[in-house]
C-alpha positions in Angstrom: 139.9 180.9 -36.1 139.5 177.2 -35.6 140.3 177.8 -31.8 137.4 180.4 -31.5 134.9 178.5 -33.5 135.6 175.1 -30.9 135.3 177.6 -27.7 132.3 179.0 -29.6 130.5 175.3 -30.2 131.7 174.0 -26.9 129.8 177.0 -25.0 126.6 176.3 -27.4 126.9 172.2 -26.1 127.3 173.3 -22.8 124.2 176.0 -22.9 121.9 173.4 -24.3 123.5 170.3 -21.7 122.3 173.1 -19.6 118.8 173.9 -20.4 117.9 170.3 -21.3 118.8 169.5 -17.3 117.2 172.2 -16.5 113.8 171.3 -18.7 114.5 167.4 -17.0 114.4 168.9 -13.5 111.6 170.9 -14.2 109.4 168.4 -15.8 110.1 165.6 -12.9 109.8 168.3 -10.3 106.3 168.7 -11.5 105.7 165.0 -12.5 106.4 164.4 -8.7 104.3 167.2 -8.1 101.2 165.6 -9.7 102.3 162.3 -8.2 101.7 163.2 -4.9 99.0 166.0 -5.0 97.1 162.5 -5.2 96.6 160.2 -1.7 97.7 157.0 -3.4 98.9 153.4 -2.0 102.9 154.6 -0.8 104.1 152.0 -2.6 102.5 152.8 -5.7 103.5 156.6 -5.4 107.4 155.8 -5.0 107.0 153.1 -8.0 106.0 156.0 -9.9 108.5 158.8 -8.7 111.6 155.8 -9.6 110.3 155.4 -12.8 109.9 159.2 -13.8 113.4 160.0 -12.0 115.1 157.4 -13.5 113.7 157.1 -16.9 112.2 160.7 -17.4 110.8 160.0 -21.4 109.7 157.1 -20.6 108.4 157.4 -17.3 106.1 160.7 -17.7 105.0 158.9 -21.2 103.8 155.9 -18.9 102.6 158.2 -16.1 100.4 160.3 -18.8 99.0 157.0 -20.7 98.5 155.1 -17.6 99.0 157.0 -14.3 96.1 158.3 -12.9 92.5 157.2 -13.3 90.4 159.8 -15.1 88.0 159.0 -18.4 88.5 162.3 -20.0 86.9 165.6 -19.0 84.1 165.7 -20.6 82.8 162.1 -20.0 83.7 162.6 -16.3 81.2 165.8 -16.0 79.0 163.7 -18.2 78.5 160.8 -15.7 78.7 163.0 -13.0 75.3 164.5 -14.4 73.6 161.7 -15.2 74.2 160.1 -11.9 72.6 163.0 -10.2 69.4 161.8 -12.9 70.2 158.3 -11.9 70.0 159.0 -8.2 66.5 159.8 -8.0 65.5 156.0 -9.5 67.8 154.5 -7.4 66.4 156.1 -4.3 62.7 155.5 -5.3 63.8 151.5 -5.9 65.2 151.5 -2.4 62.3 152.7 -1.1 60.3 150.2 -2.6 62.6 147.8 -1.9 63.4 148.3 1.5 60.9 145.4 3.1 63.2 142.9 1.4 65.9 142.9 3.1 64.7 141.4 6.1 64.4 138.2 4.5 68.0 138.0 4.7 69.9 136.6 7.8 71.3 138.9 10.4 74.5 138.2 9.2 74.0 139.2 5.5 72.5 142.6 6.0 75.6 144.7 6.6 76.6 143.5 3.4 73.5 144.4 1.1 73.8 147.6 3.1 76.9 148.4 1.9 76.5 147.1 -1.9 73.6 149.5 -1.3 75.7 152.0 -0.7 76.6 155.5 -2.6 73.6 155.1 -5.0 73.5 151.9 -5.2 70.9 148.8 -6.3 69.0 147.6 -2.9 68.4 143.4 -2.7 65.0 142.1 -4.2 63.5 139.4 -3.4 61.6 137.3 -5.9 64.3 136.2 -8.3 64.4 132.8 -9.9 68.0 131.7 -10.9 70.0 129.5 -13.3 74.1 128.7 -13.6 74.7 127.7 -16.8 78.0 126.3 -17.5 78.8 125.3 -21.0 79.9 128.0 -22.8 78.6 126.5 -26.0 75.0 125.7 -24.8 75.0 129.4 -23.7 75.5 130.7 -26.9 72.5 128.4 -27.8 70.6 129.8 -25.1 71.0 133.5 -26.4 70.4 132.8 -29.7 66.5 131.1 -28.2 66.2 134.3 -25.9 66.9 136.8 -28.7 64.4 134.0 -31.3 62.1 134.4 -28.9 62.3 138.2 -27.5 58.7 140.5 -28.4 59.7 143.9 -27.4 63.6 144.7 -26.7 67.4 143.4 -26.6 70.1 145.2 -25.1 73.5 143.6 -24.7 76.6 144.8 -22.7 80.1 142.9 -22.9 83.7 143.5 -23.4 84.7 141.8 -26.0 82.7 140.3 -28.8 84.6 137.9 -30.9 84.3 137.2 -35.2 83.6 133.2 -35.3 81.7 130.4 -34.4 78.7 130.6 -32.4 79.1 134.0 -31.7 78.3 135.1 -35.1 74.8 133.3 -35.7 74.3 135.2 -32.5 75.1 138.4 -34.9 72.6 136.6 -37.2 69.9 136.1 -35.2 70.3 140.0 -33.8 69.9 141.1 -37.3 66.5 138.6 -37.6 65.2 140.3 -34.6 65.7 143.4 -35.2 64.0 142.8 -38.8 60.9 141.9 -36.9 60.6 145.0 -34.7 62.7 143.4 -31.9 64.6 147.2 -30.6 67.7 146.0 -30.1 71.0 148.0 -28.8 74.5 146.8 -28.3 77.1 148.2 -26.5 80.8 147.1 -26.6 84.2 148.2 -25.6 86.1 149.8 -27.8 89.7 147.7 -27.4 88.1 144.6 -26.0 85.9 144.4 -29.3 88.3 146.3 -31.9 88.3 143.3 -34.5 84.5 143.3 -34.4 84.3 147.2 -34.8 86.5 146.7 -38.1 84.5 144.1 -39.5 81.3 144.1 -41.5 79.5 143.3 -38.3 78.5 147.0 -37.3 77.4 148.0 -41.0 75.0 145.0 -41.0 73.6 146.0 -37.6 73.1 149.6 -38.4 71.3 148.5 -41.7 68.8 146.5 -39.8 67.8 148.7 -37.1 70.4 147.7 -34.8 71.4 150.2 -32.7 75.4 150.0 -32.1 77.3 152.3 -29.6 81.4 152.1 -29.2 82.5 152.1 -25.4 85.7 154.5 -24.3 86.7 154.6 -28.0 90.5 154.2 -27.8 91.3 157.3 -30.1 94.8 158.2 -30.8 96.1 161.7 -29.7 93.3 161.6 -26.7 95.6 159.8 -23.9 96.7 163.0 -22.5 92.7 163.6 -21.7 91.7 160.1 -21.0 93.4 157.2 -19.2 93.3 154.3 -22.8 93.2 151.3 -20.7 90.1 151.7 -18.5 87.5 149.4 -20.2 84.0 148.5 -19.9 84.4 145.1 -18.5 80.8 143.9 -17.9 78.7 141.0 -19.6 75.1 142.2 -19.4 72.5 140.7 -21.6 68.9 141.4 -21.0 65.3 140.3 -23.0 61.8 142.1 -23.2 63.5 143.6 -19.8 62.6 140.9 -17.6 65.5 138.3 -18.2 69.4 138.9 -17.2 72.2 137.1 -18.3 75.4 138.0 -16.6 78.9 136.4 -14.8 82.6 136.0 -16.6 81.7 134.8 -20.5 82.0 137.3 -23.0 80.4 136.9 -26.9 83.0 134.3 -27.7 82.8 130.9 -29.2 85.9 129.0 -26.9 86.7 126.4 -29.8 88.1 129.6 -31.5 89.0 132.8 -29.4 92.2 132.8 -28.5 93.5 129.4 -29.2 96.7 130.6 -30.1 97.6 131.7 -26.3 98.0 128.2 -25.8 95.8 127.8 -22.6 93.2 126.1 -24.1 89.6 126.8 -24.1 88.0 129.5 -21.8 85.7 127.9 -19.0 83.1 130.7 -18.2 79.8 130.7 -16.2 77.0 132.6 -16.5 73.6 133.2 -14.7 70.3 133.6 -16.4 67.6 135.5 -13.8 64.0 136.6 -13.9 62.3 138.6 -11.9 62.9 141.9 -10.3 66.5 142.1 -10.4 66.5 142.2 -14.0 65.5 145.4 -14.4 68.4 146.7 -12.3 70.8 145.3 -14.8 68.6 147.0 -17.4 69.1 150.0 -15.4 73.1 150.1 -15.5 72.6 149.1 -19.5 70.4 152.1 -20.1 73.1 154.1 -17.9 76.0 153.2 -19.5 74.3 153.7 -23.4 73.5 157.1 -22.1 77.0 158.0 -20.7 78.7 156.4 -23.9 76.3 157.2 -26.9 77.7 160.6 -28.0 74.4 161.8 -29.0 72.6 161.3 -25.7 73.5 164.5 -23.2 71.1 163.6 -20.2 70.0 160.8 -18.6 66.1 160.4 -18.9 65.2 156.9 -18.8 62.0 155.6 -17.3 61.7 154.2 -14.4 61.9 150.0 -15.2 58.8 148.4 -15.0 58.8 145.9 -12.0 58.8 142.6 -13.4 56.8 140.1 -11.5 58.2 137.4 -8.8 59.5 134.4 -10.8 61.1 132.9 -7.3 62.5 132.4 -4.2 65.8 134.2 -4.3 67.1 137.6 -2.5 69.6 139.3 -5.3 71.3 142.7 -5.7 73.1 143.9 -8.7 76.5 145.7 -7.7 77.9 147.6 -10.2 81.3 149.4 -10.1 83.9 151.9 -11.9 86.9 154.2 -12.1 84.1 157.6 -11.7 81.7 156.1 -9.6 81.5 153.9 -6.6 84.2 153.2 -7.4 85.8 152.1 -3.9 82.7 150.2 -2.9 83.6 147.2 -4.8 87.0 146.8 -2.7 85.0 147.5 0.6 82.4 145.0 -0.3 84.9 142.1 -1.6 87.0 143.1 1.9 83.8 143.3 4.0 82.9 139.7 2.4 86.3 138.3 3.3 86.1 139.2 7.2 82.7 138.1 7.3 83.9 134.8 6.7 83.2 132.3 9.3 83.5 128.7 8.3 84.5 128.7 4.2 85.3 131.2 1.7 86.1 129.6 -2.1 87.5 132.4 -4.6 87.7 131.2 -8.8 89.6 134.2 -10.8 91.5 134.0 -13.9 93.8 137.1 -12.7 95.2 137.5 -8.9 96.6 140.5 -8.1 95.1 141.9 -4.6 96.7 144.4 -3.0 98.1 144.3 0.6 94.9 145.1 2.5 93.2 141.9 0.6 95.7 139.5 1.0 96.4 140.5 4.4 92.6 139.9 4.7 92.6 136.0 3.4 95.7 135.7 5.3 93.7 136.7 8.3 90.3 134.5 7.7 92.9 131.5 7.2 94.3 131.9 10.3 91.4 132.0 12.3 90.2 129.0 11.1 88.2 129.8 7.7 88.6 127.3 5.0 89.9 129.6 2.4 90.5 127.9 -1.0 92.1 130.0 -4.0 91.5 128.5 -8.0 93.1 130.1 -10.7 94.2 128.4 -13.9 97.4 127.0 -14.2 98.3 128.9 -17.7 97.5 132.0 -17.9 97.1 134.4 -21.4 99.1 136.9 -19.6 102.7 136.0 -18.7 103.1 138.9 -16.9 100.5 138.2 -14.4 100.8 134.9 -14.2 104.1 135.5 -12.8 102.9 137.8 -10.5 100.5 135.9 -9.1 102.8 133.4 -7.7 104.7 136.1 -5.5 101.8 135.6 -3.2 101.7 131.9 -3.0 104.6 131.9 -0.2 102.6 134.5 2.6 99.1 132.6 1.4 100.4 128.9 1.5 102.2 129.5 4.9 99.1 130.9 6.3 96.7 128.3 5.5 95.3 129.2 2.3 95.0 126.4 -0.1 95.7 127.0 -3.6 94.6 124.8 -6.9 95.6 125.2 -10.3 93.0 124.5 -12.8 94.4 122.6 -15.9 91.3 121.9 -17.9 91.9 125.3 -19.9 91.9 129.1 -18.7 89.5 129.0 -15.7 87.7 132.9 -16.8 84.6 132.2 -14.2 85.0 135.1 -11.3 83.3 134.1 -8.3 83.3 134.5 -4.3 81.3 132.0 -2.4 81.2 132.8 1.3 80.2 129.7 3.8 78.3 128.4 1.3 75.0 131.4 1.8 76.5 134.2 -0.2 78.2 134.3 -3.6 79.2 137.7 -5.4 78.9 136.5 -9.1 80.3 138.4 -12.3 82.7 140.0 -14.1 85.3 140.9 -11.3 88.3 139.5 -11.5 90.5 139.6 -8.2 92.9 141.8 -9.2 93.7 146.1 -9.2 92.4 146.3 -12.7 88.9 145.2 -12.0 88.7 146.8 -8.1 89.9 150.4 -9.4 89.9 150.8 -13.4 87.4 148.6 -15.3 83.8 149.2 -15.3 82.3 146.2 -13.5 79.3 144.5 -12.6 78.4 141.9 -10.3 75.5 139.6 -9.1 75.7 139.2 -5.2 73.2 136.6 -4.1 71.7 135.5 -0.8 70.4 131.9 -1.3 71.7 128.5 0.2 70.2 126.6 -3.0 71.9 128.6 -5.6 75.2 128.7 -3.5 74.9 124.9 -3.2 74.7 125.2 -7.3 77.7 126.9 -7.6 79.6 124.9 -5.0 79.2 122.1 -7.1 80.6 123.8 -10.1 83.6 124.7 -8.1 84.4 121.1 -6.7 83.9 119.9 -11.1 86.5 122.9 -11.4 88.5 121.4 -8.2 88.6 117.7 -9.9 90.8 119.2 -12.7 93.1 121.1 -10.5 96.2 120.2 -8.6 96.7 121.8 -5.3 100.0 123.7 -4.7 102.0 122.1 -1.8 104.1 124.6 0.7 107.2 122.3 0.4 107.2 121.8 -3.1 106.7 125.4 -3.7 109.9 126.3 -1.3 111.4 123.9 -3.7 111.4 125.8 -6.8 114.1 127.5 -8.6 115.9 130.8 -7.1 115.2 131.9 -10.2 111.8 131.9 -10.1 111.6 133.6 -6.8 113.3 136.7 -8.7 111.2 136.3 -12.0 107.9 136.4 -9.6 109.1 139.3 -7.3 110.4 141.4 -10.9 106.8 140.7 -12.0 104.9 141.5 -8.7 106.7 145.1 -8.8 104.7 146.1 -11.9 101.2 145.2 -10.4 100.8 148.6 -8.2 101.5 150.2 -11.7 98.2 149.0 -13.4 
């Protein structure tokens, strides 16, 4: 009896050994399947195919969480829509536009042409600009703007932050809106989960405030939607005919994050008025539309032209994981081979892929100043180790490299021989070029480029450079530790 019921429960083991190969080949067969139904970078398809092959659970959970790039179904068919309604706006303001960008030299027009591209904003001339720098005074500033504000207030950013300055911004929302100031205020879901939870939102709602939740990160919805693309912009406009945008979101630096132990946050920002303002008010009104449930079309008017306040030729370039969503990489690549005498890059995250770093490779060898600042500690270990993987091919081809120490350089620009700067929220790195929802200031004006040259070199003066033969110095082991860390990045 005993020897019948162990032939009897060895058979059962072997039966479900068995099946649960056979369910493991058939769920990476059609893992690999789904991998590759998709043209994607090679190496980024076979870093996928090792994981699922090699650790099956956990590989297909990552692959389904973070794999592929879609914002669910239904928001997809959503924007789709309202970009159809959007086109007709965009077309009519690049009609009315189209005189301007003659005012541009030869050499910049390819590259308004292309921001312009796939429904985008066209340049404007007429624009009147401001860097700001002190992340303190421009808290101060929005507080005056939204004090002083007669009509509307619509703000856009990723994270908004409980403390400090930022909350008598809060206060001075809820004053405005008390007034009759409409006021709306849209924020991502994970960058601004602590605000979401606090009393913050109630308080808003109660006095008029109008408060909508970006790509809420909802548990059980993963499979549908992608959790980690964000809305990544820092848009702030007033009475639609001022724009504050670049790298600083609603965050006082003498508290956020100062247990990361990389100091303050050094952000920039740019505050604009005239005509480019209401293509920033534009995107805002877009992206309330696609993320207010309650919204199902997009039927916004047509911004009123605000009047010429200056001298400066700017186009708003806005980007994402649905839409236009390789135009940002073709413009960033575009401004890269355009360079011709100097090209200065300031990003908190590095992490290009091989066609951009073979493209500053490339402008460093043939004679382009190229001059990389990112900070020297970085919040994220992981890509902070990464990043170094590329100082070896970039220090070897010319590029120069600098480490900022006075806290976590956040400010994301791209000056390019000192006559064009792309200004914003882009950082340089896979996350912002292909998942985030971005937006950018690109800006065609020697005076303003001057501006934020000089910014760069107060950056420079608290940065040591990185040194070929002291880098081929370093440990083996941090050769490994960069290399381990590099092969994650195609992953994100």
């Amino acid at each position: 009896m005993n020897d019948l019921l162990s032939i009897f429960l060895k058979h059962i083991f072997e039966l479900n050994i068995n099946w649960l190969l056979y369910i493991h080949f058939i769920l990476v067969t059609y893992f690999i399947g789904v991998i590759i139904s998709v043209r994607r970078p090679v190496g980024v398809a076979f870093a996928w195919i090792f994981i699922v092959m090699t650790f099956p659970v956990l590989g297909i959970s990552l692959y389904v969480l973070i794999g592929e790039r879609p914002v669910g179904r239904k928001l997809t068919k959503k924007i789709t829509r309202m970009n159809r309604e959007y086109t007709s706006i965009t077309e009519k303001a690049c009609q009315d536009y189209a005189e301007d960008r003659k005012q541009i030299p030869l050499e910049g027009r390819a590259l308004s042409l292309l921001a312009e591209a796939k429904n985008g904003s066209p340049v404007v001339a007429g624009n009147k600009l401001e860097l700001h720098t002190d992340s303190l005074e421009i808290l101060q500033c929005f507080i005056d703007e939204i004090n002083q504000a007669k009509k509307s207030l619509n703000l856009e950013f990723y994270i908004w932050a409980l403390g400090g300055s930022a909350d008598e911004v809060g206060e001075a929302m809820i004053a405005a809106a008390k007034r009759g100031v409409a006021c709306r205020v849209l924020l991502d879901s994970l960058g601004s989960k602590d605000w979401f939870k606090s009393k913050w939102p109630r308080r808003f709602r109660n006095a008029g405030i109008q408060v909508t939740e970006a790509l809420p990160v909802q548990i059980g919805r993963f499979q549908f939607r992608r959790a980690d693309l964000r809305l990544h912009r820092k848009i702030f406009v007033v009475d639609g005919a001022i724009v504050w945008t670049g790298s600083m979101n609603l965050v006082d630096p003498r508290t956020f994050k100062q247990d990361s132990g990389v100091g303050e946050w050094v952000d920039a920002m740019v505050r604009v008025e005239g005509p480019v303002a209401a293509q920033f008010e534009l995107t805002f009104a877009f992206d309330w539309s696609v993320d207010n449930p309650s919204i199902t079309h997009f039927n916004e008017c047509i911004p009123i032209k605000a009047p010429h306040k200056g001298a400066v030729l700017a186009q708003k370039l806005a980007s994402g994981p649905v839409y236009r969503d390789d135009i940002l990489y073709q413009v960033l690549l575009s401004a890269i081979l355009d360079a011709q005498e100097e090209l200065t890059i300031t990003t908190p995250y590095f992490g290009p892929d091989d066609g951009l770093l073979q493209a500053l490779m490339a402008a460093a060898r043939r004679g382009v100043n190229v001059t990389l600042i990112i900070p020297k500690l970085n919040d994220s270990t992981l890509v902070a180790w990464s990043s170094k993987s590329y100082y070896g091919d970039l220090l070897r081809s010319g590029v120069k490299i600098a480490e900022f120490h006075g806290g976590l350089l956040h400010t994301k620009s791209l000056l390019i021989d000192k006559r064009t700067a792309i200004f914003g929220s882009v950082n340089f790195d896979q996350r912002s070029l292909r998942l985030n929802f971005e937006i950018s200031l690109i800006v065609y004006n020697e005076d303003f480029c001057i501006k934020l040259q000089k910014l760069i070199n107060s950056y420079l003066e608290k940065s040591d450079y990185v040194e070929l033969a002291d880098w081929i110095k370093r440990p083996r082991w941090h050769h490994y530790l960069e290399n381990a860390a590099h092969l994650t990045s195609p992953l994100l």
